[in-house]
C-alpha positions in Angstrom: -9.0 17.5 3.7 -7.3 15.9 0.9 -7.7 12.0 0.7 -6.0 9.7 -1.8 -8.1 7.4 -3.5 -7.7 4.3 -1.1 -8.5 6.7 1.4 -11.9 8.0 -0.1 -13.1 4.4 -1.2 -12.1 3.5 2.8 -14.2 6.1 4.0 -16.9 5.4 1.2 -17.1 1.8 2.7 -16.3 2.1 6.5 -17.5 5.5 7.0 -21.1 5.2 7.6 -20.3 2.0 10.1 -20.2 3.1 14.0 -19.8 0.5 16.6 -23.4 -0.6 18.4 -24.5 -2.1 22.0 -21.1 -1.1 23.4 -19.2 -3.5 21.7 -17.3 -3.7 18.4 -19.0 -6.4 15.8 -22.7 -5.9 17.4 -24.7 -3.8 15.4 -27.8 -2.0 17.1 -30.7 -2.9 15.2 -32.8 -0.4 13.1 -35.5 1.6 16.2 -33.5 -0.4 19.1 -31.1 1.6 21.2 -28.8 0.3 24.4 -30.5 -0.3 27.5 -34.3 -0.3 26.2 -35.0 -3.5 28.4 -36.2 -5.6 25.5 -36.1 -9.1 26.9 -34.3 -10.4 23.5 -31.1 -12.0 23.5 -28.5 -10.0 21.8 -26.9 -11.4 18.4 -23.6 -13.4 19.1 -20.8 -11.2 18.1 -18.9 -11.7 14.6 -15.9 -12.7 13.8 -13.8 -9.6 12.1 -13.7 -9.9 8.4 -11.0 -8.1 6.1 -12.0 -7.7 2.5 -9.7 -6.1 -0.3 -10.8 -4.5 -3.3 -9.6 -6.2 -6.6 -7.6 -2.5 -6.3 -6.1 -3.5 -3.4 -5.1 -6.8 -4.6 -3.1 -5.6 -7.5 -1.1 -3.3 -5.5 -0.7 -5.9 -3.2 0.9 -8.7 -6.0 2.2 -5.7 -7.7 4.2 -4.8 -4.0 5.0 -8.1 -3.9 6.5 -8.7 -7.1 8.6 -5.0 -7.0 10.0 -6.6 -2.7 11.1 -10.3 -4.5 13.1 -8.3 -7.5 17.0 -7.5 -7.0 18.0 -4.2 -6.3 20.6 -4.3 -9.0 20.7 -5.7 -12.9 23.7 -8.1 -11.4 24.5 -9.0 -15.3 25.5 -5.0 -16.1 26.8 -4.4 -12.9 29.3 -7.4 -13.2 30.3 -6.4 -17.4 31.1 -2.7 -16.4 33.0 -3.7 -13.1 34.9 -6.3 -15.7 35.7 -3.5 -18.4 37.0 -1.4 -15.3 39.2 -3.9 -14.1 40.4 -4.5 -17.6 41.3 -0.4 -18.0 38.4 -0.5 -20.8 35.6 1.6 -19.3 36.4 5.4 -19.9 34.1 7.9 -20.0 34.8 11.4 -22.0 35.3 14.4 -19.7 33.4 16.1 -21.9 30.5 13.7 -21.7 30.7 14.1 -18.2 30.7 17.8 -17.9 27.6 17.9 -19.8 25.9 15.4 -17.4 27.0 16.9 -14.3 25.4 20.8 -15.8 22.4 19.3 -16.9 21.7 18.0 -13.5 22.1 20.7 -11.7 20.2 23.0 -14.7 
C-alpha cells in the first residue's frame, strides 16, 4: 500500500489507538477487559481533541494564503488587453509556430 507522508505520520499516531468499553473516547485500562464485573466506576468520557502537526499547520496557512490570492495578475492582464485595443499587441507567426511545435513535441 503506498501512503503519502501525511498518511504514514496519521497512521504512526492514530494507528495503534482502538476504541475501548464500547464506546469511542473510553480507553480500557491496561489487564481490564468489558464486562469483568469490577465494581469501579468507569472514567467520564473525553471531550474529542484535534491536534495538527506544525506540518499541518503550514500547509494549512500556506492553503490559505494560495485560496485569498487572485486568479489573475489583473495589472498584466489589463496592459496587454490595452495594447490589443490600441492594435499594438502582435505576435510573430513565426514565434507562434515555434510555440505551438514545441508543445506538442
Amino acid at each position: 500500500m503506498n501512503l503519502n507522508p501525511i498518511q504514514r505520520d496519521l497512521l504512526r499516531l492514530y494507528g495503534n489507538r482502538t476504541r475501548g468499553a464500547g464506546e469511542a473516547g473510553v480507553a480500557v485500562p491496561t489487564g481490564a477487559s468489558e464486562g469483568t464485573g469490577t465494581s469501579e466506576e468507569s472514567p467520564a468520557p473525553r471531550a474529542d481533541d484535534v491536534v495538527l502537526s506544525d506540518r499541518a499547520a503550514v500547509l494549512g496557512r500556506a492553503m490559505a494564503s494560495v485560496r485569498s490570492s487572485p486568479d489573475l495578475r489583473e495589472q498584466l492582464v489589463s496592459a496587454i488587453k490595452a495594447r490589443i485595443d490600441a492594435g499594438e499587441y502582435e505576435i510573430p507567426a513565426e514565434a507562434l509556430v515555434a510555440r505551438l511545435l514545441d508543445a506538442e513535441g
